[in-house]
C-alpha positions as CSV (number, residue, x, y, z in Angstrom):
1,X,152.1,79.8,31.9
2,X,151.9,77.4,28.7
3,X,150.4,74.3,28.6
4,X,151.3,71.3,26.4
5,X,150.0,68.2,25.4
6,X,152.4,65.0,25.0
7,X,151.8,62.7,22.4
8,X,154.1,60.2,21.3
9,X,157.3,61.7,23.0
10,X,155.8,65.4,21.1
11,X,154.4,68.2,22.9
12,X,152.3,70.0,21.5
13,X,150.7,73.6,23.0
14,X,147.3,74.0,24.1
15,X,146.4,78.0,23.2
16,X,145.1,80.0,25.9
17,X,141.3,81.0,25.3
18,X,138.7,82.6,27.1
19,X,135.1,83.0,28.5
20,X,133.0,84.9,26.3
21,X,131.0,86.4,29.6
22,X,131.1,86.2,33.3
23,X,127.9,84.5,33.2
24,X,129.5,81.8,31.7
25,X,132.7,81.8,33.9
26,X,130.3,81.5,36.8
27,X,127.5,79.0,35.3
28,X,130.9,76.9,34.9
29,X,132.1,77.0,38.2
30,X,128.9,76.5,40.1
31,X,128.6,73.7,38.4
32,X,131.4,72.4,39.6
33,X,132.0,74.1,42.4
34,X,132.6,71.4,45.0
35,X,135.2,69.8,43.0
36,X,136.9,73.0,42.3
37,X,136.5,74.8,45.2
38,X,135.5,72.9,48.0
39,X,132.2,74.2,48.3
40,X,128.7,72.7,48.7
41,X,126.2,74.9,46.1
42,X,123.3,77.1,48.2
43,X,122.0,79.8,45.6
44,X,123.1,81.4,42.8
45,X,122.6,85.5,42.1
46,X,121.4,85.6,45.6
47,X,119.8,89.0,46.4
48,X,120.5,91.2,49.3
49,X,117.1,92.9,49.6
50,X,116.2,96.6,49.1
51,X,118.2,98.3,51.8
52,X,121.1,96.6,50.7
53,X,121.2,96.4,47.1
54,X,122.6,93.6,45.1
55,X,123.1,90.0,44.1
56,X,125.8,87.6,45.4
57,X,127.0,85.6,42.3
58,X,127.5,82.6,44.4
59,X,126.6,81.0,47.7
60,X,127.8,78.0,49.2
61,X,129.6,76.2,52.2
62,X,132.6,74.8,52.7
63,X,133.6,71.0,54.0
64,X,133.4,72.5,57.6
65,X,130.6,74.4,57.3
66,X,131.5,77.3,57.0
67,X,129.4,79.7,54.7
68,X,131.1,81.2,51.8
69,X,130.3,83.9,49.0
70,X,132.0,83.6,45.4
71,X,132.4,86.5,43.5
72,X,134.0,86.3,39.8
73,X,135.0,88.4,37.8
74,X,136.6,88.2,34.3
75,X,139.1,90.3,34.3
76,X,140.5,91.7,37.9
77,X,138.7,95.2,38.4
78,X,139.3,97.7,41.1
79,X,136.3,97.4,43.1
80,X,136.0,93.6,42.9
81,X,137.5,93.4,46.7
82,X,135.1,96.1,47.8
83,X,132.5,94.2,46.3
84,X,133.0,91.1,48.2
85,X,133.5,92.5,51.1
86,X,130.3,94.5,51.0
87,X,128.2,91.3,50.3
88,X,130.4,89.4,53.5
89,X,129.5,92.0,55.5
90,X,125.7,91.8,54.5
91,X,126.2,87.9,55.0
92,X,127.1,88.0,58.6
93,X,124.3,90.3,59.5
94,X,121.6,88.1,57.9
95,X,122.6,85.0,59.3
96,X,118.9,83.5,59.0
97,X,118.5,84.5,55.0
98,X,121.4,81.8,54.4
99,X,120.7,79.8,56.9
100,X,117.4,79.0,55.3
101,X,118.6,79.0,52.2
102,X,121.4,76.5,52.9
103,X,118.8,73.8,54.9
104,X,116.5,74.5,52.5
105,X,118.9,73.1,49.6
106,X,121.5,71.0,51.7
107,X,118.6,69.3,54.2
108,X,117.1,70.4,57.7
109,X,120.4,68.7,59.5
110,X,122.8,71.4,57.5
111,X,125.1,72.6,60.7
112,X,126.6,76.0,59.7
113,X,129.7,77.6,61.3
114,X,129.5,81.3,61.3
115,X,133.2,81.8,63.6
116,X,135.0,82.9,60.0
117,X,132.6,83.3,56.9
118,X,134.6,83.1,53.8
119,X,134.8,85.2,50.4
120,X,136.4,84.1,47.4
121,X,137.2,86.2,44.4
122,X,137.8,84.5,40.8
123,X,139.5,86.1,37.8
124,X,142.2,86.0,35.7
125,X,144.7,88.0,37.4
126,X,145.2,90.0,40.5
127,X,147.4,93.2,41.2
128,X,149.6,93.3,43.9
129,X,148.0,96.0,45.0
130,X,144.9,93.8,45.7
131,X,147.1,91.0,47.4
132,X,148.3,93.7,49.6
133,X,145.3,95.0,50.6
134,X,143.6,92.0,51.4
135,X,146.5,90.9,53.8
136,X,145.8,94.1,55.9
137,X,142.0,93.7,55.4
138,X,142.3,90.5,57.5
139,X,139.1,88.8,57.0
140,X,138.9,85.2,55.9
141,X,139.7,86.6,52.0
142,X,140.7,83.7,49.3
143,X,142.3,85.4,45.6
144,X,141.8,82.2,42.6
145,X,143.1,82.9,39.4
146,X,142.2,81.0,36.3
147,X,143.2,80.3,32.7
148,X,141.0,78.5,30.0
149,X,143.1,76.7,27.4
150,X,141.6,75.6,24.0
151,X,137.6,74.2,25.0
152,X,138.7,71.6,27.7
153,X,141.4,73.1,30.2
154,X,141.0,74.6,32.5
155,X,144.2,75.8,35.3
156,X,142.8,77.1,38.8
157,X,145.5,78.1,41.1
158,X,145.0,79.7,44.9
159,X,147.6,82.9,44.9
160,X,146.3,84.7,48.5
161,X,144.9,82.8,51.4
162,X,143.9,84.9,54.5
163,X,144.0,82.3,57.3
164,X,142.0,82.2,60.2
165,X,142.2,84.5,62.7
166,X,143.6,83.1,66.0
167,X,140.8,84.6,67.9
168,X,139.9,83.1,71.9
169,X,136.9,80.7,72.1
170,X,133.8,82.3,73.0
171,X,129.8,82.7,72.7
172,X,128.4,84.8,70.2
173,X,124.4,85.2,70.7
174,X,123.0,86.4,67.5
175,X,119.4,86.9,67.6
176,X,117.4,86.0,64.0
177,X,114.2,87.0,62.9
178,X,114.0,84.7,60.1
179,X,113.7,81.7,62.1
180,X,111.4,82.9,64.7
181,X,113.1,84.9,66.7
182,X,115.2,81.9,67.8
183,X,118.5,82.7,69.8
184,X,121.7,80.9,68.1
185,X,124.5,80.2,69.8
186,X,128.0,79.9,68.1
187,X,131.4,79.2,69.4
188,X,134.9,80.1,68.2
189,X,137.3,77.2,68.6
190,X,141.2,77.3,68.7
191,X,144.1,75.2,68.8
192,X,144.1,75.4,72.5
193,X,140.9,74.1,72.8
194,X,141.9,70.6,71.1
195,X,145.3,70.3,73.1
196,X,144.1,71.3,76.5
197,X,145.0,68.9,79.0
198,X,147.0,66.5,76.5
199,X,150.7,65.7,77.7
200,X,153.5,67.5,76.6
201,X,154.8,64.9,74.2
202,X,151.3,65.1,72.2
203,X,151.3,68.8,72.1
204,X,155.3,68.1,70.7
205,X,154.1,65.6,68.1
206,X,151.1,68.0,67.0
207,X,153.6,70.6,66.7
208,X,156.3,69.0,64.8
209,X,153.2,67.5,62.5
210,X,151.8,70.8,61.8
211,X,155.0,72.3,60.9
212,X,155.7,69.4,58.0
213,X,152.3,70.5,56.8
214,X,152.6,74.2,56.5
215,X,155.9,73.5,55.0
216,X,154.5,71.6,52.0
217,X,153.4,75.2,50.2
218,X,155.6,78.0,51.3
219,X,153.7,80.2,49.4
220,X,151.6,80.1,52.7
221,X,148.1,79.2,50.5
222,X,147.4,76.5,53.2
223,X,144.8,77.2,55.5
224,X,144.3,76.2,59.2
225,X,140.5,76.1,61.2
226,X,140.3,74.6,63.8
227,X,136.5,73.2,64.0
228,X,134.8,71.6,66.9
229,X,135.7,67.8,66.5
230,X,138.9,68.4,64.4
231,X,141.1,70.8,63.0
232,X,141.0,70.9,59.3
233,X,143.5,71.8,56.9
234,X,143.0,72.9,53.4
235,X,144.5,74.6,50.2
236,X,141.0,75.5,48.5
237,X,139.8,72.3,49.8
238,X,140.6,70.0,52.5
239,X,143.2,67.6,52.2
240,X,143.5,66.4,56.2
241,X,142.3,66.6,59.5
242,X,143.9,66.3,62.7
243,X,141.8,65.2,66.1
244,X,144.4,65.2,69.5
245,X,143.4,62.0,71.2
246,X,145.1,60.8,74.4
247,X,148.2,59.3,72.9
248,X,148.2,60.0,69.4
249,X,146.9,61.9,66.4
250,X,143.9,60.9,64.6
251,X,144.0,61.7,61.3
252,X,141.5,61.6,58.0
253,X,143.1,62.2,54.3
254,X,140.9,63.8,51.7
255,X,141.7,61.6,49.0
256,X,140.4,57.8,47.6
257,X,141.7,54.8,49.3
258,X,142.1,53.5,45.6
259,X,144.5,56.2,44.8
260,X,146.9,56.6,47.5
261,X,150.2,54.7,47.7
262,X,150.2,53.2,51.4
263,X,152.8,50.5,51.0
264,X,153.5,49.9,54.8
265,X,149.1,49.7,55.3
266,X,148.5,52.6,57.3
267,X,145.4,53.9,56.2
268,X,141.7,52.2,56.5
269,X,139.0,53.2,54.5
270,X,136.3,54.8,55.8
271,X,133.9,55.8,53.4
272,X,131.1,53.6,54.5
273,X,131.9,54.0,58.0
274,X,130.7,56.9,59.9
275,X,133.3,59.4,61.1
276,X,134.7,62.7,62.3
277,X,136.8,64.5,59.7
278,X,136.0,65.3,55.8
279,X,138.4,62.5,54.6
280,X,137.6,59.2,53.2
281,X,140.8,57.3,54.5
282,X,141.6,57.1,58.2
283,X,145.3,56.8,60.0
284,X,146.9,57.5,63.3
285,X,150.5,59.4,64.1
286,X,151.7,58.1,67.5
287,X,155.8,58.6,67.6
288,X,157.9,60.7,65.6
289,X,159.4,57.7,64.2
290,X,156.3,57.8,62.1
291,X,156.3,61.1,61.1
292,X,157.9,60.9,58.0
293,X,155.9,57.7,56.5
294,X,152.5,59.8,57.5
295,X,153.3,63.5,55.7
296,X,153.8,61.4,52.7
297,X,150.7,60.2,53.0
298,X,149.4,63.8,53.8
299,X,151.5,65.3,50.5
300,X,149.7,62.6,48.4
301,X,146.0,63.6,49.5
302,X,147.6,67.6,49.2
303,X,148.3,66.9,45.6
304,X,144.8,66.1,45.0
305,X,144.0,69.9,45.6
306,X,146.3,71.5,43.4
């Protein structure tokens, strides 16, 4: 798509470049890959060991903890999906290699949630083909594209988001000999397990809520996880979460309390506060009367991701 520049009522156009490597694709994005992705920085060119040949280009986790690999490539090859899925599947057998890694980098306190590892493939463009056959795939698969324009633009956009399987809670027991033999356990969390014993009219208002929010993007690039305090919503990176309390919604916005338009004051800021969700900015959804003055809160902090 072309880009312009306005100056003085004139556009002008901003010429699509490029990277001159991979290397440098990546080196780019790791260094900014919270802000672009979402994604705390673990390792880079991670190795896989000798039985299992190979280095993962990038290691991370997400707002939730969740671990993710980031593979790029610089133009979309055939074998970029099998790639990734090669190195996920090495990830979630050596649970203790990143585990390590990411305490090691992010601190001793670093909580990791291993219910639905992600992989996330960079390049310039993707086939159908490949959209296709990550849908059936069904692991927790994200497709990025990106353009460089001239040496200071650059356009990111999410194109295929798998979302989170809709899988029952339970307890996974995953023995790890990197970490002396010590015996983690990990649960799986759903939606049910937030709106259990809540009254019909919360489970209405969550519903209704979560419909407005899925509706924002109907290309369907908006992602749902439901974690163990909240559930989290994202489009490459979070933008809201939702706790079910007793008689209304708690909800946290990903976005500055300096830049979001709040003209009836329903928002606090919490950044120097301690709480739950991801978000900086805290507000509350107790009637439908409210829901329309709240999704436009939600759309601004949405914005932020795009």
């Amino acid at each position: 798509m072309p880009l312009y520049q306005i100056k003085q009522q004139t556009v002008h156009q901003i010429k699509p470049s490029g990277f001159r490597n991979e290397k440098e694709l990546q080196t780019l994005f790791e260094a900014n890959l919270e802000d672009l992705l979402g994604v705390r920085f673990v390792a880079t060119e991670f190795t896989t060991g000798d039985r299992q040949r190979g280095r993962i280009d990038s290691l991370g986790i997400d707002q939730d903890g969740t671990p993710v690999i980031v593979e790029y490539k610089k133009i979309g090859k055939e074998n970029v999906i099998n790639q990734g899925l090669f190195y996920l599947d090495w990830l979630v057998d050596h649970k203790g290699d990143f585990a390590l890694a990411a305490q090691e980098i992010l601190g001793k306190e670093t909580e990791i949630d291993w219910s639905s590892p992600r992989l996330i493939l960079v390049a310039e463009s993707f086939s159908e083909y490949d959209k296709y056959a990550v849908n059936r795939i069904g692991a927790n698969i994200q497709l990025w594209t990106y353009r460089k324009y001239g040496d200071g633009y650059l356009f990111l956009d999410s194109i295929f988001a798998t979302n989170t399987p809709k899988t029952s809670r339970k307890e996974i027991k995953v023995e790890i000999e990197a970490i002396d033999k010590e015996v983690i356990e990990e649960e799986i969390y759903t939606l049910d397990d937030h709106l259990n014993g809540k009254s019909d009219e919360l489970k209405a208002l969550f519903d209704a809520l979560r419909e407005q929010i899925f509706a924002i993007n109907a290309d369907g690039d908006i992602l749902e996880k439901p974690n163990k305090i909240y559930i989290s919503y994202k489009h490459g990176k979070n933008f809201c979460e939702i706790q079910p309390q007793s008689n209304s919604l708690k909800i946290w916005l990903d976005i500055p309390s300096s830049e979001l338009d709040d003209p009836d004051k329903l928002t606090r800021d919490v950044s120097k506060v301690g709480h739950h969700g991801t978000g900086q900015v805290e507000t509350k959804l107790s009637t439908p009367s409210e829901l329309e003055k709240i999704m436009s809160l939600i759309e601004q902090s949405y914005r932020q991701t795009l």
